[in-house]
C-alpha positions as CSV (number, residue, x, y, z in Angstrom):
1,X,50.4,174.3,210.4
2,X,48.7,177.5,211.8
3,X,49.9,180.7,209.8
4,X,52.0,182.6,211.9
5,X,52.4,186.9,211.0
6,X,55.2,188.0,210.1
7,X,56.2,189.9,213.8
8,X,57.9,189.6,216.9
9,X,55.6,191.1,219.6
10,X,56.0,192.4,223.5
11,X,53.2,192.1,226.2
12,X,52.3,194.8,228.4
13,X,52.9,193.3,231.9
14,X,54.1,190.8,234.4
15,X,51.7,188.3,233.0
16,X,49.0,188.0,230.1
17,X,45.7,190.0,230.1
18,X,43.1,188.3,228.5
19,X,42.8,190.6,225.6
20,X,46.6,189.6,225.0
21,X,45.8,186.0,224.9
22,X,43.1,186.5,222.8
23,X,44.9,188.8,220.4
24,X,47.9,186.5,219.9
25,X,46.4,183.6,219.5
26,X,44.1,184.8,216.7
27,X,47.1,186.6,215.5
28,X,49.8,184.4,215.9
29,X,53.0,186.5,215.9
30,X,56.1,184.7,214.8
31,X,57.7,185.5,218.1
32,X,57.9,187.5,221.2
33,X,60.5,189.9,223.2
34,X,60.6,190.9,226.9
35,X,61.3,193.8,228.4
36,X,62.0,195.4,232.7
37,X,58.4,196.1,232.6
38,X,58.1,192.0,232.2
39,X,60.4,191.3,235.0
40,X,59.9,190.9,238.8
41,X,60.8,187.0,239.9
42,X,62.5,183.9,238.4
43,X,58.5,181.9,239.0
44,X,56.7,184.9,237.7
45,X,59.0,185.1,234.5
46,X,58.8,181.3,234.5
47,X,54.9,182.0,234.1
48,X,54.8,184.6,231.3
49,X,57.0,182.9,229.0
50,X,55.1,180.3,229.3
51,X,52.0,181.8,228.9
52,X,53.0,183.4,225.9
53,X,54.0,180.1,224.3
54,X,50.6,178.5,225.4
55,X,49.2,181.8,223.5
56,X,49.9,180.8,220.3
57,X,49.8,177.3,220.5
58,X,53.7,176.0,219.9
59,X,57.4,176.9,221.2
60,X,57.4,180.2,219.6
61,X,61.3,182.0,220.0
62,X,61.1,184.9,223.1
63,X,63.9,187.4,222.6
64,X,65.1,189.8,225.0
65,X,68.2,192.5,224.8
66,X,70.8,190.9,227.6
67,X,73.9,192.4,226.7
68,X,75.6,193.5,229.8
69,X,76.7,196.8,230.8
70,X,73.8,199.2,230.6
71,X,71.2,197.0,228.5
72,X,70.7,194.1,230.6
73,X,66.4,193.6,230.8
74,X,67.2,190.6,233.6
75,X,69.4,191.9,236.7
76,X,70.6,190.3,239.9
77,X,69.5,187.8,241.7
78,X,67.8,186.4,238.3
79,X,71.2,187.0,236.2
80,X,74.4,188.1,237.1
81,X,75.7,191.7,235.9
82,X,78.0,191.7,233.1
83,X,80.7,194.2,231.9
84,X,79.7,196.4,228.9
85,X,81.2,195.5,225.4
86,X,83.7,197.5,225.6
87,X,85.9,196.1,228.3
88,X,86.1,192.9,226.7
89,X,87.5,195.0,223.6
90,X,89.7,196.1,226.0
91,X,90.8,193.0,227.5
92,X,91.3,191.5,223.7
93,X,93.7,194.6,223.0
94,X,95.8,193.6,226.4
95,X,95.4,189.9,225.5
96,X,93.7,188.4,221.7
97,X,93.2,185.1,223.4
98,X,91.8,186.0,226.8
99,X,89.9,188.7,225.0
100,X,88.2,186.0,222.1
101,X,88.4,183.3,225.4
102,X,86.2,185.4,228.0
103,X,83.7,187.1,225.3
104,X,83.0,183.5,224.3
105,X,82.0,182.7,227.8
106,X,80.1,185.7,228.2
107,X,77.4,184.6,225.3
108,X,77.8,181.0,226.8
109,X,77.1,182.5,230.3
110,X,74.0,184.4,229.0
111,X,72.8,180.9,227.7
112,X,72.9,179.3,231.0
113,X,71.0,182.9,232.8
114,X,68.4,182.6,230.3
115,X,67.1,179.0,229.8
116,X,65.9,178.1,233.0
117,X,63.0,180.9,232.2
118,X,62.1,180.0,228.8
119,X,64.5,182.8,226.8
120,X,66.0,181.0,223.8
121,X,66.9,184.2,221.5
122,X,69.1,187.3,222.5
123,X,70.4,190.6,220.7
124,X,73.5,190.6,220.3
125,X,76.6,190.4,219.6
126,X,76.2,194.0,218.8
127,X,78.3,194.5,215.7
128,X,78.7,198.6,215.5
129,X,81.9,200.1,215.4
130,X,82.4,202.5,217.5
131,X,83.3,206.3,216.4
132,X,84.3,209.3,218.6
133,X,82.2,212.2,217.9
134,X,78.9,209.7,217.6
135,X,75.9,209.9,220.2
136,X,76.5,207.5,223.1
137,X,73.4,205.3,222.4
138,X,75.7,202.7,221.6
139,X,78.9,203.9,223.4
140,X,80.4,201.2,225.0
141,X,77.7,198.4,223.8
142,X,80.7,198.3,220.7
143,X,83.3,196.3,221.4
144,X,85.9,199.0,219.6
145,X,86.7,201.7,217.7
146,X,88.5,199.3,215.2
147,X,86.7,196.6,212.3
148,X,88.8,193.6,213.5
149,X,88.0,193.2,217.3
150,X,84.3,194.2,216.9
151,X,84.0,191.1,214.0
152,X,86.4,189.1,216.3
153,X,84.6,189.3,219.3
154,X,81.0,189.5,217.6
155,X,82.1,185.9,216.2
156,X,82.7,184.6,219.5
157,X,79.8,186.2,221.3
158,X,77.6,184.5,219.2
159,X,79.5,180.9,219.2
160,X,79.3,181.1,222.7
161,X,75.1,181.6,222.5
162,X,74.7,179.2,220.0
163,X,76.7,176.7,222.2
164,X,74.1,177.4,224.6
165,X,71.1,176.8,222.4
166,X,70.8,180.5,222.4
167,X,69.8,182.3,218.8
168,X,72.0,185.5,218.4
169,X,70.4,188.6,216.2
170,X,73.3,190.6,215.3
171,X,72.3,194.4,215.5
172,X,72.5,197.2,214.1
173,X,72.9,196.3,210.3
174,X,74.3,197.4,208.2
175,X,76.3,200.2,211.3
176,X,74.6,202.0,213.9
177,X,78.2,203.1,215.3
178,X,78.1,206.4,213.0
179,X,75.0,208.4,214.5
180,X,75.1,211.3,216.0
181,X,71.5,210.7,217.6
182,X,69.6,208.1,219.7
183,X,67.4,206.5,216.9
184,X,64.7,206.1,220.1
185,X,64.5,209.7,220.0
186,X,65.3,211.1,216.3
187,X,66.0,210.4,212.8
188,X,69.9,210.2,212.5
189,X,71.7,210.6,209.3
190,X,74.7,209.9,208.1
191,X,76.2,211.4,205.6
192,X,80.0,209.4,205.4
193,X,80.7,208.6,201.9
194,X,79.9,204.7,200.2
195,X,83.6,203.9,200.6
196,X,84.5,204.8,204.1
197,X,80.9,202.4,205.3
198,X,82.5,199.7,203.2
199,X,85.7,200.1,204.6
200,X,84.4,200.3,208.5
201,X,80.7,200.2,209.2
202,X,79.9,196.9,207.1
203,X,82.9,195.4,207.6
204,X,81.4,193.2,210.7
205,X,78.5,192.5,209.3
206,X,80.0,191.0,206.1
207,X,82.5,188.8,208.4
208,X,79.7,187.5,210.3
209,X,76.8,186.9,207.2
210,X,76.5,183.6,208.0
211,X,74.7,184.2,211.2
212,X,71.2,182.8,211.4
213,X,69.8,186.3,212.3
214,X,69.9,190.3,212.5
215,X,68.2,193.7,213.0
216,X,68.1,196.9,211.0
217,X,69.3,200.0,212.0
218,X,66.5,203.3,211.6
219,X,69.6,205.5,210.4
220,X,69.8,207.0,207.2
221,X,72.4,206.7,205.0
222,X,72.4,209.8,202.8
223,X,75.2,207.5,200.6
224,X,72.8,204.8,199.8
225,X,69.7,206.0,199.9
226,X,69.0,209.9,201.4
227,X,65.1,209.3,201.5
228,X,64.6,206.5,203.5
229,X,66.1,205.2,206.8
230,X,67.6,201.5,206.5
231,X,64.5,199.6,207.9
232,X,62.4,200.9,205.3
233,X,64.7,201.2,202.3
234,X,64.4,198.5,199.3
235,X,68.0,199.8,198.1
236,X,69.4,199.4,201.6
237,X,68.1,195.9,201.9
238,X,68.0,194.7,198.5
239,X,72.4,196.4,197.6
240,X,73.9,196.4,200.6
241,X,72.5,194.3,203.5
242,X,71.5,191.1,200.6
243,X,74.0,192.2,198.1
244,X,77.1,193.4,199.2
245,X,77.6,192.3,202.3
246,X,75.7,188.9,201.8
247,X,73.6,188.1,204.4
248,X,70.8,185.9,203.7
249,X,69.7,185.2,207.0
250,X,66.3,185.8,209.2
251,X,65.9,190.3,209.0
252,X,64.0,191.8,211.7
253,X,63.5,195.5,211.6
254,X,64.7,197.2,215.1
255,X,61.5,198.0,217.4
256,X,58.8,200.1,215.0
257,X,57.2,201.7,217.7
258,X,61.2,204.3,217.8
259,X,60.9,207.8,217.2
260,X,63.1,207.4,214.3
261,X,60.1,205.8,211.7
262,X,57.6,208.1,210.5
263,X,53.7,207.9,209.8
264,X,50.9,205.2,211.3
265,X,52.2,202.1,212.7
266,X,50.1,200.2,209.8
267,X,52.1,201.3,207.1
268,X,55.2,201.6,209.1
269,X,54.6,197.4,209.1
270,X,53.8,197.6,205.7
271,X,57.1,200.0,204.7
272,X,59.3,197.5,206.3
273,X,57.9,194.4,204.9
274,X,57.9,195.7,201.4
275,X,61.3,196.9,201.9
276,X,62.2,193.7,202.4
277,X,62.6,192.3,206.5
278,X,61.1,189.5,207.2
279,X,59.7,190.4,210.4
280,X,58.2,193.5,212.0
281,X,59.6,194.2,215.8
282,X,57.1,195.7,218.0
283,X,58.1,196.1,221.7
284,X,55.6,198.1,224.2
285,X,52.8,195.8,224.3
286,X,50.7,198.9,223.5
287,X,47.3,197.4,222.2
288,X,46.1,199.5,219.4
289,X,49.3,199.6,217.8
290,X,50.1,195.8,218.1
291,X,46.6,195.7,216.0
292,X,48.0,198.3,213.2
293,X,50.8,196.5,213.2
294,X,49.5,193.0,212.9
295,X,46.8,194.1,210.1
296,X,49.2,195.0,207.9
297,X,52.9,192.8,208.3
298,X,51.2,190.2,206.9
299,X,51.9,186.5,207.0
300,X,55.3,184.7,207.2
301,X,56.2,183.0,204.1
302,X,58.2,181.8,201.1
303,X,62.0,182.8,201.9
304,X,60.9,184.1,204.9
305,X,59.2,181.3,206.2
306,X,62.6,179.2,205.4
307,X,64.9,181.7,207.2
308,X,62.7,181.6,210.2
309,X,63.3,178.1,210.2
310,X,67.0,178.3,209.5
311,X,67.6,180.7,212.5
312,X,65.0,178.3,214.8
313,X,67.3,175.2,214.3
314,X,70.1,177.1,216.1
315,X,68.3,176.2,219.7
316,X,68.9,172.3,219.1
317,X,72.8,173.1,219.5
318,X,73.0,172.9,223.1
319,X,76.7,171.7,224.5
320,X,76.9,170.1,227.6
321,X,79.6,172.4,229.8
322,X,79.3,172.9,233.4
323,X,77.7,176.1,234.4
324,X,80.4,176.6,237.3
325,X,83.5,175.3,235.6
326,X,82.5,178.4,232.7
327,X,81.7,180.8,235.3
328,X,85.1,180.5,237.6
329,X,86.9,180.8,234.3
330,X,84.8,183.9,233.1
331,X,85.6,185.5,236.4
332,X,89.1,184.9,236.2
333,X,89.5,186.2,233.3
334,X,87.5,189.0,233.6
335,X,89.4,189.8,236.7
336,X,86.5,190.2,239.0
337,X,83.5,188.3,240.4
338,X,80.4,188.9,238.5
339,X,78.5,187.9,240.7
């Protein structure tokens, strides 16, 4: 079996340059993720995921972010729009069962957009409580303001991709839902003491540990560990994400290439690798980074190697519901055509 890097990896365009082909497959990055930029026609995206499979030689995962609400990479006519997050929080605190019912369908709704173009891995549910006073980057992508409908609805978000053959990354662990800036743009820190994170901002994350996959959040948690943002902290990873709140599932670090890391994109890789993720995210398809990045992640193995297996065997699971039965239902719930 060909060693594949320990990396997920985005391409520049609509479809492959040569120098990408040649690049991944003498690289061979675990995965891939897709972006607007990648986007322009249910045949052309049809193409590029296939190309980028054919790249590296086997049925390598390709994420994207399709949420709903305002991160949503594939719009109409490829993919219906969705509500943000936040209205089906508000639909569970009018009604638990509708609520738990119609975010269910949403992640089994996603499943159904995204396989006929070769997309077997999303982001989400994301599981971030939401805070008043925070910035807005995540907003209404949080389902609430309260622990038990975010970890409610996170479950069924991700039942409802995995019933699809879909593999869910839960973001932003261990809490995004606390910073008071955009993590594309800045650094954010929070400085809210050990017990009130345990008590809110983990809380999710811990309910949901036994899902096959996650992200890190580039925050800083001045309780844990005020040197080093979460992506790139041993003590983060190592007590809190493996130890206390137990998850032992596939780590990806949240795209390296954000304003929020610090230094060279080589020993950004290497920071996060050693701090223990499995797998380095890098998202712009910029070319002289991807080649920092890929020098020095190094290859996926060991525990690693098994998680990425683990979290792989979730795209067997497909169901067999009918795509229109699920959709009339959604709406109806929901209130209002999505169409």
């Amino acid at each position: 079996m060909t060693s594949m890097k320990a990396m997920i990896l985005g391409c520049a365009g609509l479809t492959l340059q040569p120098w990408e082909v040649d690049f991944f497959a003498e690289n061979q990055p675990w995965g891939f993720i897709l972006f607007g930029r990648n986007i322009a026609g249910a045949e052309q995206l049809k193409r590029l995921t296939a190309e980028l499979r054919a790249s590296v030689g086997r049925d390598a995962p390709i994420f994207i972010d399709q949420e709903g609400g305002r991160v949503q990479r594939i719009k109409p006519p490829l993919a219906p729009r969705y509500p943000a997050a936040a209205l089906f929080g508000a639909l569970y605190a009018r009604n638990e069962e509708s609520g738990i019912r119609a975010t269910w369908l949403l992640g089994r709704l996603h499943a159904f957009d995204l396989a006929p173009y070769g997309i077997d891995a999303n982001c989400l549910p994301v599981l971030d409580v939401g805070i008043d006073g925070a910035n807005d980057v995540i907003g209404d992508r949080a389902f609430a303001k309260n622990v038990n409908p975010v970890a409610i609805l996170g479950k069924a978000l991700a039942e409802g991709l995995m019933a699809g053959g879909v593999l869910p990354t839960m973001k932003h662990m261990p809490g995004h839902g606390r910073a008071t800036a955009d993590s594309h743009l800045h650094l954010p820190h929070v400085a809210t003491t050990l017990d009130d994170l345990r008590q809110r901002d983990f809380v999710p994350f811990k309910a949901l540990r036994d899902l096959p996959a996650a992200m890190t959040a580039h925050i800083v948690f001045e309780a844990i560990d005020p040197a080093a943002p979460a992506t790139v902290s041993p003590k983060v990873i190592s007590e809190i994400i493996r130890g206390e709140i137990g998850f032992d599932g596939l780590l990806m670090s949240d795209d390296v290439s954000m304003k929020a890391l610090s230094g060279d994109f080589g020993g950004r890789a290497k920071n996060i690798i050693a701090a223990g993720c499995d797998l380095v995210l890098h998202c712009n398809g910029d070319r002289d980074e991807m080649i920092a990045v890929a020098e020095n992640c190094g290859v996926l193995a060991g525990r690693g190697l098994e998680r990425a297996e683990c979290a792989l065997a979730v795209r067997r699971r497909k169901d067999d519901a009918d795509e229109q039965t699920l959709r009339a239902e959604f709406e109806a719930l929901m209130g209002t055509a999505v169409a």
